[in-house]
C-alpha positions, 0 to 999 in steps of 0.5 A: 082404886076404889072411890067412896061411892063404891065403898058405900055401894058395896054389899057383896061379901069379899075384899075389894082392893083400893091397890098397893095392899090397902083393902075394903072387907066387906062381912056377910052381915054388911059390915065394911071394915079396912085392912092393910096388908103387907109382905116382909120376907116372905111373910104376909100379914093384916093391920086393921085399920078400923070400921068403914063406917067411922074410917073414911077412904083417905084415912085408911090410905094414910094409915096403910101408907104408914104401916107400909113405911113402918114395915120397911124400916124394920119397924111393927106397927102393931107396937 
């Protein structure tokens, strides 16, 4: 699990994972944004959850917490 100063410290383009599909994109630039990631037969799909710098940790634990209930029930998060 990631904790909020390795969120701040991160410069190296990549994702670092925070578990359970929920991770930290980090751009060339220096950019960090949150994407979810979930699988549904056999379909693997991203949800943006927003801009680190303006989404905390915990929100886009909550969010990913959300989409993963969505998708479970069969549901699109996108609608």
């Amino acid at each position: 699990m990631l904790s909020v100063t390795a969120v701040r410290a991160a410069k190296r383009p990549g994702r670092l994972s925070d578990g359970d599909g929920l991770y930290l994109l980090v751009g060339a630039n220096g950019s960090k944004s949150w994407i979810c990631r979930v699988q549904k037969y056999g379909r693997g799909r991203d949800f943006g959850l927003g801009s680190a710098s303006k989404v905390s940790l915990a929100l886009a634990r909550e969010r990913a917490r959300e989409i993963r209930t969505w998708v479970e029930m069969g549901l699109d998060p996108v609608f």
